[in-house]
C-alpha positions as CSV (number, residue, x, y, z in Angstrom):
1,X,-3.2,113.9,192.0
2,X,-4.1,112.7,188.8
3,X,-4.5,108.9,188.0
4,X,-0.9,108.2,186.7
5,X,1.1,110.1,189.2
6,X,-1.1,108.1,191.6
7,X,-0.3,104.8,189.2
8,X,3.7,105.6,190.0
9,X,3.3,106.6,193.5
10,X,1.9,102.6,193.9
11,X,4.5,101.4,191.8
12,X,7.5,103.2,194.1
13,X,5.4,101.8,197.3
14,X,5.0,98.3,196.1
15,X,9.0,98.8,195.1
16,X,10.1,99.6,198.3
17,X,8.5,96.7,200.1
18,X,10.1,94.4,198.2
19,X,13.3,95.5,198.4
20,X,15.5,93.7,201.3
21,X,16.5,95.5,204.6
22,X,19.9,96.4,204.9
23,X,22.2,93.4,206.1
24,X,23.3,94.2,209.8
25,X,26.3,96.0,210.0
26,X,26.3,97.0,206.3
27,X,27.0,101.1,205.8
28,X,25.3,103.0,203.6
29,X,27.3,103.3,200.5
30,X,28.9,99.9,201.0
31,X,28.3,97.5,197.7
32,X,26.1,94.6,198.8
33,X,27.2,91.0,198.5
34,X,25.3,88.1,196.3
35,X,24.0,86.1,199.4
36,X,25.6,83.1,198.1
37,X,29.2,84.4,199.0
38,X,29.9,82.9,202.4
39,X,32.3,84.2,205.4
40,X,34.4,81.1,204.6
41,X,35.2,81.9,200.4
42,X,35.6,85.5,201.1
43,X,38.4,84.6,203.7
44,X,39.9,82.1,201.6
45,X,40.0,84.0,198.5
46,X,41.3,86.7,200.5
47,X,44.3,84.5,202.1
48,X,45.6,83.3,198.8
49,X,48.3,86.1,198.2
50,X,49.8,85.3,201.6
51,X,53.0,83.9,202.8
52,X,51.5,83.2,206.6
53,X,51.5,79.8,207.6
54,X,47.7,79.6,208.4
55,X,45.8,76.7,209.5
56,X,42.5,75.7,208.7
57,X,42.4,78.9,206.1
58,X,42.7,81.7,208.8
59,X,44.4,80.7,211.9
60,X,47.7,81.6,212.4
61,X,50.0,78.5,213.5
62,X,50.5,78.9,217.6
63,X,53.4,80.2,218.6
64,X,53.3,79.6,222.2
65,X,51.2,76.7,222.0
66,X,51.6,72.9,221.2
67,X,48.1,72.2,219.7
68,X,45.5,74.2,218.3
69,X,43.4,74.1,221.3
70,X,42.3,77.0,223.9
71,X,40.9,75.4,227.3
72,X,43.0,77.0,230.2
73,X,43.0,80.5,231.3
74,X,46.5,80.5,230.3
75,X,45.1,81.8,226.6
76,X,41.9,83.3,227.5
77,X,41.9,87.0,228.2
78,X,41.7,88.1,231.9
79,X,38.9,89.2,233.7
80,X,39.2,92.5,235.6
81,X,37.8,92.9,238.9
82,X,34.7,94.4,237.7
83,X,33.6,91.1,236.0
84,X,34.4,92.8,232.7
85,X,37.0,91.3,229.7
86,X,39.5,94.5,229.0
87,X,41.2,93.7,225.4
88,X,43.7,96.5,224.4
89,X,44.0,97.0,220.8
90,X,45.6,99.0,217.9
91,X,44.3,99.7,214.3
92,X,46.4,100.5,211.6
93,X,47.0,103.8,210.2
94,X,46.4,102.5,207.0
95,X,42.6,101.9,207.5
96,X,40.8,105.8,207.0
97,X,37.9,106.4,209.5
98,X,35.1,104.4,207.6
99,X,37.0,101.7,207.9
100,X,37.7,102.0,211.5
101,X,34.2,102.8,212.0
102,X,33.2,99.3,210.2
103,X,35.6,97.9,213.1
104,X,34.8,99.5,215.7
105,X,31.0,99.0,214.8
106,X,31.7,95.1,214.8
107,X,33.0,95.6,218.4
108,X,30.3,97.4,219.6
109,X,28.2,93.8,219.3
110,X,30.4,92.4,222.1
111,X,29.8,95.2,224.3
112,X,26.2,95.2,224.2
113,X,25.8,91.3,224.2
114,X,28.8,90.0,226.5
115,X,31.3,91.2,228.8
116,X,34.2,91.5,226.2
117,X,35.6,95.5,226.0
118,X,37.7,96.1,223.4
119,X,39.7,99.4,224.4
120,X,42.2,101.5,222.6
121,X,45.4,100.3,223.5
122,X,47.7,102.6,226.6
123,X,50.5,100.8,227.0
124,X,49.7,97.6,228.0
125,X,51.3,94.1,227.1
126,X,49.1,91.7,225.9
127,X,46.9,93.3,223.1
128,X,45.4,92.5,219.8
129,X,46.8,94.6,216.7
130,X,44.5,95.2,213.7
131,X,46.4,95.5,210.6
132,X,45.9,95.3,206.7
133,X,48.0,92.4,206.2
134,X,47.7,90.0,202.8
135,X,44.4,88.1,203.9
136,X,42.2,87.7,207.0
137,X,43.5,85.6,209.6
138,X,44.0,85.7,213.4
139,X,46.0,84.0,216.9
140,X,43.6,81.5,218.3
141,X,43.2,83.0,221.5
142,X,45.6,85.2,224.0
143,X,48.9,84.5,222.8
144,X,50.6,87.4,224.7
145,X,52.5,90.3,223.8
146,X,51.0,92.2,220.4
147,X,49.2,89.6,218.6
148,X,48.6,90.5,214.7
149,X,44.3,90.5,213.0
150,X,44.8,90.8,209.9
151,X,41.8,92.4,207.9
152,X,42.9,93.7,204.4
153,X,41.0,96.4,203.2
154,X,40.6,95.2,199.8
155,X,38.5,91.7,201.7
156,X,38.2,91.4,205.0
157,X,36.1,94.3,205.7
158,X,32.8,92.7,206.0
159,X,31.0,92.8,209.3
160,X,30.6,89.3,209.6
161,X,34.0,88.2,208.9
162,X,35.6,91.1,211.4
163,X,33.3,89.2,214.0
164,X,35.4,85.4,212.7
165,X,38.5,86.7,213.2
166,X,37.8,88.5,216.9
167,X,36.4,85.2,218.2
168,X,39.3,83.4,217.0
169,X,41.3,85.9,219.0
170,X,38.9,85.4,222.2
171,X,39.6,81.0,221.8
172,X,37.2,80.0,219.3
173,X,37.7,77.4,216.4
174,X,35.8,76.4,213.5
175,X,32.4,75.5,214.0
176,X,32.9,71.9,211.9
177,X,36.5,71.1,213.7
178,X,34.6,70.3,217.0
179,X,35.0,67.0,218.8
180,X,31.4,65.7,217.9
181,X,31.0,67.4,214.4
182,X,31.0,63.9,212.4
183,X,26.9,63.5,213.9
184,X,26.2,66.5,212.1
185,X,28.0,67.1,209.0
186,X,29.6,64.3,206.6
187,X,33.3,65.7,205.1
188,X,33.3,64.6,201.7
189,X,36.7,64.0,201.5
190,X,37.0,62.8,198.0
191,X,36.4,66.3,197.2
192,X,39.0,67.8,199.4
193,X,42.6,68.0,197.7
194,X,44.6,65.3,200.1
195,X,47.3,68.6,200.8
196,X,44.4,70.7,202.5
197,X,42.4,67.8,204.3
198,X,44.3,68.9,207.3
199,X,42.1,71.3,207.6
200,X,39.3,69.5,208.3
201,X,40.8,67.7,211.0
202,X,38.4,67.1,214.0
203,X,40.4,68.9,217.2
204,X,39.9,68.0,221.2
205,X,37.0,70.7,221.4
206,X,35.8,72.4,224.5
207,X,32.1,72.4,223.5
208,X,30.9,73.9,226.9
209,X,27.3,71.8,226.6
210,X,26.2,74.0,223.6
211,X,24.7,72.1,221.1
212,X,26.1,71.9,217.7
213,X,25.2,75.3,215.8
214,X,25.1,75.2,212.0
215,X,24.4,79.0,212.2
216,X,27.6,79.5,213.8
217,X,29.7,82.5,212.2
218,X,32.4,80.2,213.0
219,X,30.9,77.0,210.6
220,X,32.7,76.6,207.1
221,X,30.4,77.1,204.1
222,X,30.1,74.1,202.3
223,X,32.2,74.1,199.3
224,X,35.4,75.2,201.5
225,X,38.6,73.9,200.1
226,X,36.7,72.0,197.5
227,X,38.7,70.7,194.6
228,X,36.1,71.3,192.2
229,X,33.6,74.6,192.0
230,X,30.0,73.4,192.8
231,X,31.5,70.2,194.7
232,X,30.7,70.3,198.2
233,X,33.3,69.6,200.7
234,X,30.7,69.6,203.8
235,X,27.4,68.3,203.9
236,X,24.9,68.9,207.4
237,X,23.0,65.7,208.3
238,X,20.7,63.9,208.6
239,X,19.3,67.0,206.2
240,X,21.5,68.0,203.7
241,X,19.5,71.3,203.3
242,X,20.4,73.0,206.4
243,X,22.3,76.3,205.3
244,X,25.7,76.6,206.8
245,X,28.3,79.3,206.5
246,X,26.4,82.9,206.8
247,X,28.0,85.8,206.5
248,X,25.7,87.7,208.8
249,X,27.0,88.3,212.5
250,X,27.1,86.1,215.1
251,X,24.3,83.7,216.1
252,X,22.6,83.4,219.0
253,X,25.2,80.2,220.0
254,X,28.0,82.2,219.2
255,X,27.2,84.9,221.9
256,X,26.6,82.5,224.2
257,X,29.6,80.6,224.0
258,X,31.2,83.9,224.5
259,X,29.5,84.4,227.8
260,X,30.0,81.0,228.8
261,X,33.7,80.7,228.0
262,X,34.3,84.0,230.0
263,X,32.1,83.1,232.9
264,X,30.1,86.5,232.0
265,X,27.0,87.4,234.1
C-alpha cells in the first residue's frame, strides 16, 4: 500500500467513527432529522392544516367521555386470558409497504417490552384504525368501535412520534399535564397565546407512583405553542437545562407505565 492510499484509508477510518449511529427506528434511506426538531413541533406543524378539534395539539376531543382522563378499565384495552393486551387494527391503503413497515416496526417495541399486541384486525369491534389523515393525532384511550390514528405520510412518519400517538391510544397524556408537573417544570405563560393556554392545563393524572420523567416521549418540547420562535413555553426546574421533548422512542418510564397501567407480568 503506498503511503497516501494508507493516508486516505486513516482518513475514511477516523471518518466513520465520528459519524453518529443510526437513530433507533430510522430506515436506511430515510433523511435524518436536525436533533433540535422535537416530537412536539413536528406534530404541531403537522396538525395545522386540520379541521379536527384536537386538544392539547394531538388528542382528539372524547367522544364518549366527560373529561380527558383515562383511570377505569372502562377505556383501557382488555386483557385476554393469557395475560396478554390484544389490539385489533387497520392501516390504510394509502400508506405503500415502507411505510407500513415504519409502523409495524414501531409496534414491534411493545411486543418485545410489554404485554401490548397489536394484531391485524378480523372482524372485531373495538379497534384502532391507522390512517393518513391531515396531521397526527389520536383517541386518548379505548373509546370503542373503530377509533381513527392519524399519521400523515408527509409528517407523522417518524418512529418516535408513531410511538406518541399509540400510547395516547393505550390512556396516556402529556408528560407536563400531570397532576404534580408544576414541581418540575415552570409554564411560562406570558409566552403562551391566552387562546392555546388551555393546553397546558394541569389534568387529574393517574401517575401510578412513577416519578416525574422529563425523558418521557409523552413530554412537550419546550417551545410548544410559544408565541414567539426561540421563547420558551416550558422550562424543567430547579435546572433549566434538563432536555425535554426527544424524539427518540420511548424511555425507560414510558414502558413501564405501560406495564404498570396494564397490570403486565
Amino acid at each position: 500500500m503506498t503511503p497516501s492510499a494508507g493516508l486516505l484509508l486513516l482518513l475514511l477510518l477516523g471518518l466513520s467513527q465520528a459519524l453518529p449511529l443510526q437513530e433507533e427506528g430510522s430506515t436506511e434511506g430515510e433523511e435524518e432529522v436536525p436533533d433540535s426538531v422535537d416530537i412536539t413541533t413536528r406534530i404541531l406543524t403537522s396538525n395545522n392544516g386540520t379541521d379536527e378539534i384536537l386538544l392539547e395539539g394531538d388528542l382528539l376531543a372524547p367522544r364518549t367521555r366527560n373529561a380527558m382522563m383515562c383511570w377505569s378499565q372502562n377505556c383501557l384495552w382488555r386483557k385476554s386470558s393469557n395475560g396478554l393486551v390484544v389490539i385489533p387494527f387497520t392501516v390504510s391503503s394509502q400508506f405503500n409497504s415502507w411505510e407500513r413497515k415504519k409502523i409495524e416496526y414501531a409496534m414491534q417495541v411493545y411486543h418485545s417490552r410489554t404485554c401490548i399486541r397489536f394484531v391485524p384486525r378480523q372482524n372485531e369491534n373495538d379497534y384502532i384504525s391507522i390512517e393518513n389523515k391531515a396531521g397526527c393525532f389520536s383517541s386518548l384511550g379505548r373509546e370503542g368501535g373503530r377509533q381513527v390514528l392519524s399519521l400523515n405520510r408527509q409528517g407523522c412518519l417518524y418512529h418516535g412520534i408513531i410511538q406518541h400517538e399509540i400510547n395516547h391510544a393505550l390512556g396516556f397524556q402529556h408528560e407536563q399535564t400531570r397532576s404534580d408537573r408544576d414541581y418540575y417544570v415552570r409554564i411560562n405563560w406570558e409566552n403562551i397565546n391566552p387562546q392555546m393556554a388551555y393546553n397546558f392545563y394541569r389534568q387529574s393524572t393517574n401517575n401510578l407512583n412513577t416519578p416525574y420523567d422529563y425523558s418521557s416521549i409523552m413530554h412537550y418540547g419546550r417551545t410548544a405553542f410559544s408565541i414567539q420562535y426561540g421563547k420558551d413555553s416550558i422550562t424543567p426546574i430547579p435546572d433549566p437545562n434538563v432536555q425535554i421533548g426527544q424524539r427518540q422512542g420511548m424511555s425507560y418510564w414510558d414502558i413501564m407505565r405501560i406495564n404498570l397501567l396494564y397490570s403486565c407480568q
